[in-house]
C-alpha positions as CSV (number, residue, x, y, z in Angstrom):
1,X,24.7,-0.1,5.8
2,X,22.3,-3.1,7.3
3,X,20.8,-2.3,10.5
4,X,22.9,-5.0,11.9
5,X,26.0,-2.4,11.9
6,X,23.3,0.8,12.3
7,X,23.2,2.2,15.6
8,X,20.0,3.3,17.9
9,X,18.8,6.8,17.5
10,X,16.6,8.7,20.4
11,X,13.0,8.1,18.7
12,X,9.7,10.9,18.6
13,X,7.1,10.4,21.2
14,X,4.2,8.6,20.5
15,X,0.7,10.6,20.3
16,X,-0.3,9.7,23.8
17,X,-3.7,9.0,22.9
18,X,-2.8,6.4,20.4
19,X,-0.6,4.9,22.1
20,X,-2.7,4.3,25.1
21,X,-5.2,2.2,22.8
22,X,-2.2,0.4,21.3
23,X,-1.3,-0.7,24.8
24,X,-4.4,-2.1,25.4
25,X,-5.3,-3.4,22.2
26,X,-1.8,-5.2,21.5
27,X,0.3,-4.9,24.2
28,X,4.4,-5.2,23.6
29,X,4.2,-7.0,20.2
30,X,7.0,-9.3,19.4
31,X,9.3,-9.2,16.2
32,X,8.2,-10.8,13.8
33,X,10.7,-13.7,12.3
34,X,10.8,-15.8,9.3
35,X,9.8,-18.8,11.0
36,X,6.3,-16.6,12.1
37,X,5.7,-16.5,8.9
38,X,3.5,-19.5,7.8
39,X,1.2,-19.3,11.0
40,X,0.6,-15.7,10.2
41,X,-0.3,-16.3,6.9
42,X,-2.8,-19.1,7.8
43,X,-4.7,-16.7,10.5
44,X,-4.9,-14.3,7.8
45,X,-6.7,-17.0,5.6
46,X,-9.2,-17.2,8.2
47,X,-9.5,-13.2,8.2
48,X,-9.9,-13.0,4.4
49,X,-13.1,-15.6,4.4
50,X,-14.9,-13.6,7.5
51,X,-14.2,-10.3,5.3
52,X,-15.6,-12.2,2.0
53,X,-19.1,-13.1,4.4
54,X,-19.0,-9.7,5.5
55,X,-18.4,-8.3,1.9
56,X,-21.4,-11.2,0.7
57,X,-23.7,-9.3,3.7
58,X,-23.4,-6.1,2.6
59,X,-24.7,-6.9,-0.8
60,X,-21.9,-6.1,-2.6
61,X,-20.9,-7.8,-5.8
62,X,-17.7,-9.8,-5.9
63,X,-16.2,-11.2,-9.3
64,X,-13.0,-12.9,-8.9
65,X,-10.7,-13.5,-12.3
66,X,-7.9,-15.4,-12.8
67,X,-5.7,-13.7,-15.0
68,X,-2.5,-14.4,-16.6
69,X,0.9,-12.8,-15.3
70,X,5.0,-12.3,-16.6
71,X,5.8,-16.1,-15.9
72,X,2.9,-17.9,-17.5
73,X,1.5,-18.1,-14.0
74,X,-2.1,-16.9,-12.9
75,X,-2.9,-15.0,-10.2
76,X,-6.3,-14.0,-8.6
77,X,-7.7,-10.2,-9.0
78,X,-11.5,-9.4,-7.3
79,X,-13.4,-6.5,-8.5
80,X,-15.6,-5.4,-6.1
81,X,-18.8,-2.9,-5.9
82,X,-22.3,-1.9,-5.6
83,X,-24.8,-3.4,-7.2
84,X,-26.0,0.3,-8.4
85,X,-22.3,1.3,-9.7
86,X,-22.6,3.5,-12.6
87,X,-20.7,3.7,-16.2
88,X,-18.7,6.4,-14.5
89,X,-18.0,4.8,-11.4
90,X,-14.4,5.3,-10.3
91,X,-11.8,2.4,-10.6
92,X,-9.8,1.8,-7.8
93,X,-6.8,-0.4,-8.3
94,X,-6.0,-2.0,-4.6
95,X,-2.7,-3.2,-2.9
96,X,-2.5,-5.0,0.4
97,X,0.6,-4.2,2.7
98,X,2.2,-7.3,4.7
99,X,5.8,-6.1,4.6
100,X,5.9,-8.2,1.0
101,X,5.9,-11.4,3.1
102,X,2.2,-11.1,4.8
103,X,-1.6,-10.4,3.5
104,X,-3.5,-11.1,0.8
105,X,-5.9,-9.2,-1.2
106,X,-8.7,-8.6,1.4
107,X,-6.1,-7.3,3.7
108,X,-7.1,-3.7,4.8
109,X,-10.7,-4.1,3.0
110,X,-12.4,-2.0,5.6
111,X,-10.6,1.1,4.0
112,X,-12.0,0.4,0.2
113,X,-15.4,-0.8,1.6
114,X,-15.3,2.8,2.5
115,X,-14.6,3.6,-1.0
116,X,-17.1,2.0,-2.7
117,X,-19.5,3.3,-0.3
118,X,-18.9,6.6,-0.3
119,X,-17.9,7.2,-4.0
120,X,-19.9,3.7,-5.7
121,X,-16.2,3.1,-6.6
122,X,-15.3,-0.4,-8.1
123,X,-12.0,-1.6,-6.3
124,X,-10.1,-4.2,-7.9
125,X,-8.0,-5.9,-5.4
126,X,-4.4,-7.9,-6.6
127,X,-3.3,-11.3,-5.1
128,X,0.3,-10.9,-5.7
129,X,2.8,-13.3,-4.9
130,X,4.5,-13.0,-1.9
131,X,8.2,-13.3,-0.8
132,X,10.5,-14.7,0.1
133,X,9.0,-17.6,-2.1
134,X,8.1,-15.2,-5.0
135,X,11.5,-12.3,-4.7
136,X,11.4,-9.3,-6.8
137,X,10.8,-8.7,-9.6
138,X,7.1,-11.1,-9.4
139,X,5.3,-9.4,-7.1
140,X,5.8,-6.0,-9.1
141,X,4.8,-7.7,-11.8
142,X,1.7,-9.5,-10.7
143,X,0.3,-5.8,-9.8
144,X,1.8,-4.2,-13.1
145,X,0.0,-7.3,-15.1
146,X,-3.1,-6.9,-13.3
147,X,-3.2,-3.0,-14.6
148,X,-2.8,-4.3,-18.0
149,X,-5.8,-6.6,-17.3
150,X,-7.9,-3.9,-16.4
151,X,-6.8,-1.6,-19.1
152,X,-7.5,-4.6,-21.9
153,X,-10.8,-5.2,-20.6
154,X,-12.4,-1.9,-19.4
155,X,-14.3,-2.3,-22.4
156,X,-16.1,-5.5,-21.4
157,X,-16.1,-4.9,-17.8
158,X,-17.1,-1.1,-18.2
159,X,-13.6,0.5,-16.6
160,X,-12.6,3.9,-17.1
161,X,-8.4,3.4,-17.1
162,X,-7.8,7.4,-17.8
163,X,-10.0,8.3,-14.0
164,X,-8.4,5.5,-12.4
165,X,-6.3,5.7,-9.0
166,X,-3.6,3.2,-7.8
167,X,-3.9,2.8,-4.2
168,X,-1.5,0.8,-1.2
169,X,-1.0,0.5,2.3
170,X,2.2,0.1,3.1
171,X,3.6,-2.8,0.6
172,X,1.2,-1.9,-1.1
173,X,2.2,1.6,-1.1
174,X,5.7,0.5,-2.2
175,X,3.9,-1.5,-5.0
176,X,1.5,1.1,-6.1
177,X,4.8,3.4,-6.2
178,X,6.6,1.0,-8.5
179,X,3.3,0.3,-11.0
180,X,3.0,4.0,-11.4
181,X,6.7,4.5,-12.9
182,X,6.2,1.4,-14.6
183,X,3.2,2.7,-16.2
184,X,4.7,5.9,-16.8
185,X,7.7,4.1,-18.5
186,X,5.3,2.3,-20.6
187,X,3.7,5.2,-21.9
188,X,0.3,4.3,-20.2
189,X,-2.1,4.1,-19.3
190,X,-2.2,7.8,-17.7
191,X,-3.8,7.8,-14.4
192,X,-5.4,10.1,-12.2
193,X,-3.4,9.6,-8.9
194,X,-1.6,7.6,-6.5
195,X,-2.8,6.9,-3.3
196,X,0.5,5.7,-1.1
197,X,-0.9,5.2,2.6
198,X,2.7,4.4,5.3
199,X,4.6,3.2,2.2
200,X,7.6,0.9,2.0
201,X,9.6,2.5,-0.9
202,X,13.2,2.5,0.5
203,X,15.2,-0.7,1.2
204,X,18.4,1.3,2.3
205,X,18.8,2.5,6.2
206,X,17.3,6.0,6.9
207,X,17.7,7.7,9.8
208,X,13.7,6.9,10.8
209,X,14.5,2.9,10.5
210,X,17.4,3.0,13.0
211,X,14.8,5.2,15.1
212,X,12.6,2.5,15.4
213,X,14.0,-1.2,16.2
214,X,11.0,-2.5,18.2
215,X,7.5,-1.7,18.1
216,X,4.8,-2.0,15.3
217,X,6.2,-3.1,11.8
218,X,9.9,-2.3,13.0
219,X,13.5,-1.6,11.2
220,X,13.8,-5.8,12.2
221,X,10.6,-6.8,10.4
222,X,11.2,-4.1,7.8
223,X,15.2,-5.7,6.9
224,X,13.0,-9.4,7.3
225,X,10.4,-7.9,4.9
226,X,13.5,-5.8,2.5
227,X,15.2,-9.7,2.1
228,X,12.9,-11.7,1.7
229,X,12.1,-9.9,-1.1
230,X,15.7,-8.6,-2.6
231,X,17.4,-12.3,-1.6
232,X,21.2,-11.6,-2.5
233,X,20.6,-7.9,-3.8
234,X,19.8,-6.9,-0.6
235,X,22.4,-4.3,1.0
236,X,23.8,-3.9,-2.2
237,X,23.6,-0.8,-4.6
238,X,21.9,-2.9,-7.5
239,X,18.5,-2.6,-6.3
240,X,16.6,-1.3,-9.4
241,X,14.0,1.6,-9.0
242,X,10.9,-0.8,-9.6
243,X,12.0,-3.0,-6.4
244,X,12.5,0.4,-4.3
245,X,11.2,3.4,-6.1
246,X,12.7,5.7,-4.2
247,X,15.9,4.2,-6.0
248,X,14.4,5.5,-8.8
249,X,16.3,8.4,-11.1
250,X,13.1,10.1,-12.6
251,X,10.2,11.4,-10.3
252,X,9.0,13.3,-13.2
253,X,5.4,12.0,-15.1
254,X,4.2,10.4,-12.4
255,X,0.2,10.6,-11.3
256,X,-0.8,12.8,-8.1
257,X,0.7,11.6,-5.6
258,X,-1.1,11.0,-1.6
259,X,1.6,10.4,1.1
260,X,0.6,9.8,4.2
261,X,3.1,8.3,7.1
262,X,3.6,8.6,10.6
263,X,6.3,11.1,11.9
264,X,7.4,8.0,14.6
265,X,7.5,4.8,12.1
266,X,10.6,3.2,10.2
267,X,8.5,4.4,6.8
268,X,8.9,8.3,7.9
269,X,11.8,9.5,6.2
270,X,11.5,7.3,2.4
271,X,8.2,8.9,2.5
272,X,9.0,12.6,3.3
273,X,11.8,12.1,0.8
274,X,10.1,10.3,-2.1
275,X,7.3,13.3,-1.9
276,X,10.4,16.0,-2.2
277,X,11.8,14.0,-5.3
278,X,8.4,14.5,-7.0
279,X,8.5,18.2,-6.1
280,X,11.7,18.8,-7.3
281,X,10.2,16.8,-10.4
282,X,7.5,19.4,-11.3
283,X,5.2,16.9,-10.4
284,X,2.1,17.2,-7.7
285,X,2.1,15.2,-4.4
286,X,0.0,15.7,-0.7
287,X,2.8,14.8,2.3
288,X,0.7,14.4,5.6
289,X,3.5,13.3,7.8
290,X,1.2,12.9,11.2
291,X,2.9,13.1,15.0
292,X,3.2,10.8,16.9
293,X,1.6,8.1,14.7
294,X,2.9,5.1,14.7
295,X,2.5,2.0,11.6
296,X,-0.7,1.1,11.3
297,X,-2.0,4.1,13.9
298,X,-5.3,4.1,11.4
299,X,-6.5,1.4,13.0
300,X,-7.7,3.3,16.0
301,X,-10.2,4.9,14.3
302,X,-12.1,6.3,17.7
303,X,-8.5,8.6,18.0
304,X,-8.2,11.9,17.2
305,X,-5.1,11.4,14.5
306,X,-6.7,8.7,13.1
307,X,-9.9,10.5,12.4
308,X,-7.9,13.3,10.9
309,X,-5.7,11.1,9.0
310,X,-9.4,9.5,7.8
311,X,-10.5,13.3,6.4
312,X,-7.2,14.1,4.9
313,X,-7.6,11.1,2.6
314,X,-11.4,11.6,2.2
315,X,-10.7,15.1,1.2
316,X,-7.7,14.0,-1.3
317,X,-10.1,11.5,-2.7
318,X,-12.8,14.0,-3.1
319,X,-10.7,16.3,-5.1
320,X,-9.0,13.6,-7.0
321,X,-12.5,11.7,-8.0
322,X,-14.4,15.0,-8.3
323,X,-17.2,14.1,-5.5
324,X,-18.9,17.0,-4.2
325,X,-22.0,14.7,-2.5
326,X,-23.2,11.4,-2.3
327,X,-24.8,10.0,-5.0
């Protein structure tokens, strides 16, 4: 089923609170269409050089390395951290969201400049290839390649692989998703967990996508987003696992898992389900499904959801790092 033949379903309520900011703050926002695309992507140039300035005032240090990928290509990956990071620092392996077609790797920086504050993490940040010029399986392999990196030169660059966490937002949840069973089908390198914040893991129709046909990163965007990337496989049942992990037939030997998604976005139900397949796995995963929250419902950080959704990941990250107070 496409949600071209999926009908309408009555939708959950917004958080009222949230969505009063959102009015004001974005008003009715149009879908998103394939001919958006290119003008999106060049105001989100212009976003990643103010966040480089900002990262540059802070004092942070920023290295950026060019390293190879599957195709003989190279793509870009910045490590980023204080200038007092520590041999036992915590690696942080970043994914930007963008629906596969949008971002780049500075995309959603505030939330691991929060990192590397509050735990003198170092963050590496991926620029993966995007669709629909770069379809599956590239950019799953730029962010599996760009693990490798980091595992073959911890050494040199001081890394610890075995304490590391993936982390994504959205795409980048789907991504970190797909890198963590293609780790775990490589036989390493183990990892300590798996930080999936609103992921996109499921290209088939759930019941939350047909909930949700307008709004915020809606079930339009999210088929725009699902064939860009898939081309031809799209709609089909040959979608392998690492394109959609919640495809996937094994959930077992998989890192700790965070899940965190909105009980009124398209993402919802993949989410709620992917956690159960790792339960049902044996393995270890946090579901905060938060009502009323909308995509990208984080950005409101004066609300009260977000600022709970804000603690629920501190907390996960506290446990998961082993932070018990600043340093």
């Amino acid at each position: 089923m496409t949600l071209r033949n999926a009908a309408p379903l009555p939708a959950p309520p917004f958080d009222s609170e949230s969505a009063a900011a959102l009015a004001l703050t974005v008003g009715t926002p149009s879908p998103l269409t394939a001919d958006d695309i290119g003008e999106r992507r060049r105001v989100e140039a212009g976003d990643a050089a103010a966040m480089t300035r900002h990262i540059e005032e802070l004092g942070l240090v920023r290295v950026d390395e060019e390293i190879p990928v599957a195709d003989g290509a190279t793509i870009t990956l910045s490590l980023v951290h204080r200038r007092d990071r520590i041999p036992t620092s915590p690696l942080i392996y970043y994914m930007h969201g963008g629906g596969m077609i949008l971002g780049n790797r500075w995309s959603g920086a505030d939330v691991f400049l929060e990192w590397i504050e509050r735990y003198n993490a170092v963050v590496a940040t991926v620029e993966y290839r995007l669709a629909p010029e770069h379809r599956f399986p590239v950019p799953q392999q730029d962010c599996y390649a760009g693990l490798r990196w980091l595992e073959d030169n911890a050494g040199r660059l001081g890394l610890t692989l075995e304490t590391a966490l993936l982390a994504g937002i959205s795409a980048g949840g789907g991504l970190a998703a797909s890198v963590a069973q293609m780790v775990r089908d490589a036989n390493g390198p183990r990892l300590a967990g798996q930080l999936l914040l609103a992921p996109m893991l499921d290209d088939r129709v759930t019941r939350s996508a047909r909930q949700f046909p307008s709004g915020i990163w809606n079930s339009t965007e999210n088929e725009l987003g699902w064939r860009s990337l898939l081309g031809d496989l799209y709609g089909s049942d040959d979608v392998p696992a690492y394109a959609a992990p919640a495809r996937a037939e094994r959930f077992d030997n998989l890192p700790p898992a965070f899940i965190e998604v909105g009980s009124a976005e398209v993402f919802r139900d993949e989410a709620v389900a992917y956690a159960s397949d790792i339960w049902a796995a044996g393995g270890q995963a946090e579901l905060h499904v938060w009502a009323g929250a909308f995509h990208g419902f984080q950005l409101f950080e004066h609300t009260t959801l977000a600022r709970g959704a804000r603690d629920a990941v501190r907390n996960w990250l506290d446990r998961a790092l082993g932070y018990s107070g600043r340093d």
